[in-house]
C-alpha positions in Angstrom: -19.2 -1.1 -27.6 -21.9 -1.8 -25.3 -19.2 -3.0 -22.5 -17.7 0.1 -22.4 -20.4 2.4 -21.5 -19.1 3.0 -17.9 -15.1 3.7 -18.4 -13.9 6.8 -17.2 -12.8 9.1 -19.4 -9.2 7.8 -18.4 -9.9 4.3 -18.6 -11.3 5.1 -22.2 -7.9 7.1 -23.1 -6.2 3.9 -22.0 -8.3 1.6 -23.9 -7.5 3.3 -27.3 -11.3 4.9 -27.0 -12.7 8.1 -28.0 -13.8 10.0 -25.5 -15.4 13.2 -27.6 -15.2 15.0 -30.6 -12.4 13.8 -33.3 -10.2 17.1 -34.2 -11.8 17.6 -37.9 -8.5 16.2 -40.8 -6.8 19.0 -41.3 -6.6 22.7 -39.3 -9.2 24.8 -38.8 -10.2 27.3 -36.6 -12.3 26.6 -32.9 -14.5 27.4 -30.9 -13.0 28.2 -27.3 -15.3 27.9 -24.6 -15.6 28.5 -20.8 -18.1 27.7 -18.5 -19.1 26.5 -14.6 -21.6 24.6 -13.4 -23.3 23.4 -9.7 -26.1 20.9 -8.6 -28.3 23.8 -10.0 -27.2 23.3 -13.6 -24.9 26.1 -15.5 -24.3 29.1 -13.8 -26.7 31.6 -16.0 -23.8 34.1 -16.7 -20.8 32.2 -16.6 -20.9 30.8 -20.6 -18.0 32.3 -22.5 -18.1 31.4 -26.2 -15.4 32.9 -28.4 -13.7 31.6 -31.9 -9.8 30.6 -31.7 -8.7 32.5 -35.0 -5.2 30.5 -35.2 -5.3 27.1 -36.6 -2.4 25.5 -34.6 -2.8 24.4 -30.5 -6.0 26.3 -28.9 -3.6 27.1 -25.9 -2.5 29.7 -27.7 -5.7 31.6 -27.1 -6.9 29.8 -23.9 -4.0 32.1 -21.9 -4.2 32.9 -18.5 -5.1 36.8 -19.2 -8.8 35.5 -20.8 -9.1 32.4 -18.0 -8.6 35.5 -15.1 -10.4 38.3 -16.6 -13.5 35.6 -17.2 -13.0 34.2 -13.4 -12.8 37.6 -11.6 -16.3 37.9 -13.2 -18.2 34.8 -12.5 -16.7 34.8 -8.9 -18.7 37.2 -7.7 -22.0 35.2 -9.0 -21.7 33.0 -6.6 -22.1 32.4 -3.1 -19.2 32.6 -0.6 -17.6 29.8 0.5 -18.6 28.1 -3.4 -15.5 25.8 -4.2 -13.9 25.7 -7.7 -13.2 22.2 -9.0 -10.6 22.9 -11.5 -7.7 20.9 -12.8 -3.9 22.3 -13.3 -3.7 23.2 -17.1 -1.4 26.2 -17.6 -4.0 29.1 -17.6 -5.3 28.0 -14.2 -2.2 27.7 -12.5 -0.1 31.8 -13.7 2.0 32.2 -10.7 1.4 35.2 -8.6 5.3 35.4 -8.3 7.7 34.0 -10.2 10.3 31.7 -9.3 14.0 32.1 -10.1 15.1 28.9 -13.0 17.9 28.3 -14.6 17.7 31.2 -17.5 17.2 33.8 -14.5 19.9 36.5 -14.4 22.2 36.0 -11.4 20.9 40.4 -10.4 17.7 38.9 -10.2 18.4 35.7 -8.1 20.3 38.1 -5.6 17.6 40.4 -5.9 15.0 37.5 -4.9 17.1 36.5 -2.0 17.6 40.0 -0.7 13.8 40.3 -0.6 13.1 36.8 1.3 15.8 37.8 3.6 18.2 34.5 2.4 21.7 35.5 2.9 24.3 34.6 0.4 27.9 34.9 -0.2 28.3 37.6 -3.2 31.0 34.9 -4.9 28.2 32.5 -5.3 27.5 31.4 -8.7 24.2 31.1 -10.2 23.6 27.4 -9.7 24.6 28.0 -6.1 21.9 30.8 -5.4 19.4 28.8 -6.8 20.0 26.1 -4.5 19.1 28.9 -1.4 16.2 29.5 -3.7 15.1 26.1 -3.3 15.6 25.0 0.4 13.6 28.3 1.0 11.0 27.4 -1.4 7.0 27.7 0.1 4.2 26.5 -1.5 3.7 27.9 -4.8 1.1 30.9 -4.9 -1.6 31.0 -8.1 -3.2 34.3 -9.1 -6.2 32.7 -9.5 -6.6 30.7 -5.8 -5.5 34.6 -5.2 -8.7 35.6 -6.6 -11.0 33.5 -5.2 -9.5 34.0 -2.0 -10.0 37.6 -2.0 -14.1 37.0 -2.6 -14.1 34.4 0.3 -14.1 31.3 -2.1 -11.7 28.6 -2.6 -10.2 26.7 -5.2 -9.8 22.9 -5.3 -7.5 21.6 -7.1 -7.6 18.2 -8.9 -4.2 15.5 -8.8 -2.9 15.7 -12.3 -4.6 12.9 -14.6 -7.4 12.4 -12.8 -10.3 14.0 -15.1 -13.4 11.6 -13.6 -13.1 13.6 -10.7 -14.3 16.8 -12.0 -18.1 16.8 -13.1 -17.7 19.0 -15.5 -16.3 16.3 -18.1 -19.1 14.4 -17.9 -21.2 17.6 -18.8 -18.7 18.5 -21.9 -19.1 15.0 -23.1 -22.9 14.8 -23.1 -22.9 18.7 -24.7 -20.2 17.0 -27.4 -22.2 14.1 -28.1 -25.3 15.8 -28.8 -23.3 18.6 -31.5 -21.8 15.3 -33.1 -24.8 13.4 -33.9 -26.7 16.9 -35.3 -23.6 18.1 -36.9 -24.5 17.2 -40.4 -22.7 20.1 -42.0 -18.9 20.4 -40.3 -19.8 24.7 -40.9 -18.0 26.6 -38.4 -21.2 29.1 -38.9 -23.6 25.9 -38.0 -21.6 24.8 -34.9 -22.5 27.9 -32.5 -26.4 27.5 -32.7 -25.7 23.1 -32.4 -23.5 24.1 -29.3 -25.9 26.8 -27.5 -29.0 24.2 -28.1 -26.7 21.5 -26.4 -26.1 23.7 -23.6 -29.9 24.4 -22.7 -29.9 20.9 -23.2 -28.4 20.0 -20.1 -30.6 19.9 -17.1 -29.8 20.6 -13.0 -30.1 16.3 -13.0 -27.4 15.7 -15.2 -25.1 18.1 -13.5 -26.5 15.6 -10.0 -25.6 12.7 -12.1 -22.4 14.2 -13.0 -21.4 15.7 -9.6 -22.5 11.5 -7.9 -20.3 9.8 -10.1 -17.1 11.7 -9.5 -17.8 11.3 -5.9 -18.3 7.4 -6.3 -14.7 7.7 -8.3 -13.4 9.3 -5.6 -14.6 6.9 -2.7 -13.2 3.8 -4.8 -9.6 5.6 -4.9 -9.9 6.2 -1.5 -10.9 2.5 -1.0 -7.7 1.8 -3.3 -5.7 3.7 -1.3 -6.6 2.2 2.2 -6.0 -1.0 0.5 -2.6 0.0 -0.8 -1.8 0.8 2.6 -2.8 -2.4 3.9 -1.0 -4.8 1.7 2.0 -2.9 1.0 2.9 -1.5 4.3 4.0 -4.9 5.8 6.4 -5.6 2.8 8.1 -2.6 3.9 11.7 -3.5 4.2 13.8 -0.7 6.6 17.5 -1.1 5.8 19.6 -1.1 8.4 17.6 -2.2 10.9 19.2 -4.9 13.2 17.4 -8.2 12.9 19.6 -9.9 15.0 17.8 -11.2 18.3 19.0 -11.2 22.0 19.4 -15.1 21.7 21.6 -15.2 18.8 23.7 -12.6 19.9 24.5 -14.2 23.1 25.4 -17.4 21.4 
């Protein structure tokens, strides 16, 4: 395994690797945890440690409700103008208004459009309205960015896919590694003291480590992209354009 020590988490997920923990055979209950980090280490009151008690998807506890009531707290710990790295899972990204779909009540279409000032013809059927709803769509609002925003922060987010961008994975996997090798007895009751001892664990260096690799990530997909626009550009073929030269036309 030795030629594998620097995939990304990605790359690893590609490769068929592991890239943490195996989910124990069988369901159980979990431990749900939230936490933030800087080049200082862990943010001293930012841990949130709480046990899932349903055995299916952890989702079902990890809502948005219990990802916003945690963030409006630990925003104000820290400095203005502090940027959140986060990615786009579900509880990050609750709308702070809802769009109009499909299973929308044609009342409350109308109702949006009236609001945005889109007119409409009253004979319009639904699928009709929700076209107006698109063309006069604007970038989507998230309650948490909201947040933030308020306390004169910002939120970053990450392109979907791209975990080795945020630090943060990097700190999860050491904390996992360390709970695995000194988990020798697979005890719910045992796990929190193996996971609050792997947290200390983790110094202000490893979160520098952490935060100079997903920047050297990042400058190679940059690289990438310059690349991409390089090579590809010129293979651009515009159809329609007239190829025909002056000479050949006049002959």
């Amino acid at each position: 395994m030795e030629g594998h020590h620097n995939l990304t988490p990605r790359q690893a997920f590609i490769n068929g690797l592991s890239t943490g923990l195996k989910d124990p055979s069988g369901k159980g209950n979990r431990r749900i945890v939230l936490h933030i980090g800087s080049e200082d280490g862990f943010v001293e009151e930012g841990l949130q440690c709480f046990e899932s008690k349903k055995t299916g998807d952890y989702h079902e506890e990890m809502t948005s409700e219990v990802f916003e009531k945690w963030f409006m707290e630990i925003v104000t710990h820290l400095d203005e103008q502090s940027v959140f790295i986060m990615d786009n899972a579900s509880y990050h990204s609750r709308k702070s208004e809802k769009i109009p779909n499909t299973s929308t009540k044609k009342a409350d279409i109308q109702t949006r459009l009236t609001s945005k000032s889109i007119p409409y013809e009253e004979d319009m059927v639904r699928a009709e309205l929700l076209q107006l709803v698109k063309r006069a769509a604007v970038t989507p609002k998230y309650v948490v960015d909201e947040i933030a925003k308020e306390h004169n922060r910002i939120v970053l987010r990450l392109p979907p896919y791209h975990c080795e961008l945020n630090p943060i994975e990097l700190i999860w996997a050491q904390i996992k590694g360390e709970v695995a090798r000194n988990n020798t007895t697979f005890k719910m009751k045992d796990l929190h003291p193996l996971f609050q001892q792997a947290v200390k664990h983790v110094t202000a260096e490893n979160w520098k480590n952490a935060i100079r690799h997903a920047q050297s990530e990042e400058e190679k997909m940059w690289q990438i992209d310059i690349l991409m626009d390089i090579v590809v550009e010129p293979l651009v073929i515009h159809v329609g354009d007239d190829s025909t030269s002056p000479e050949s036309e006049s002959e």
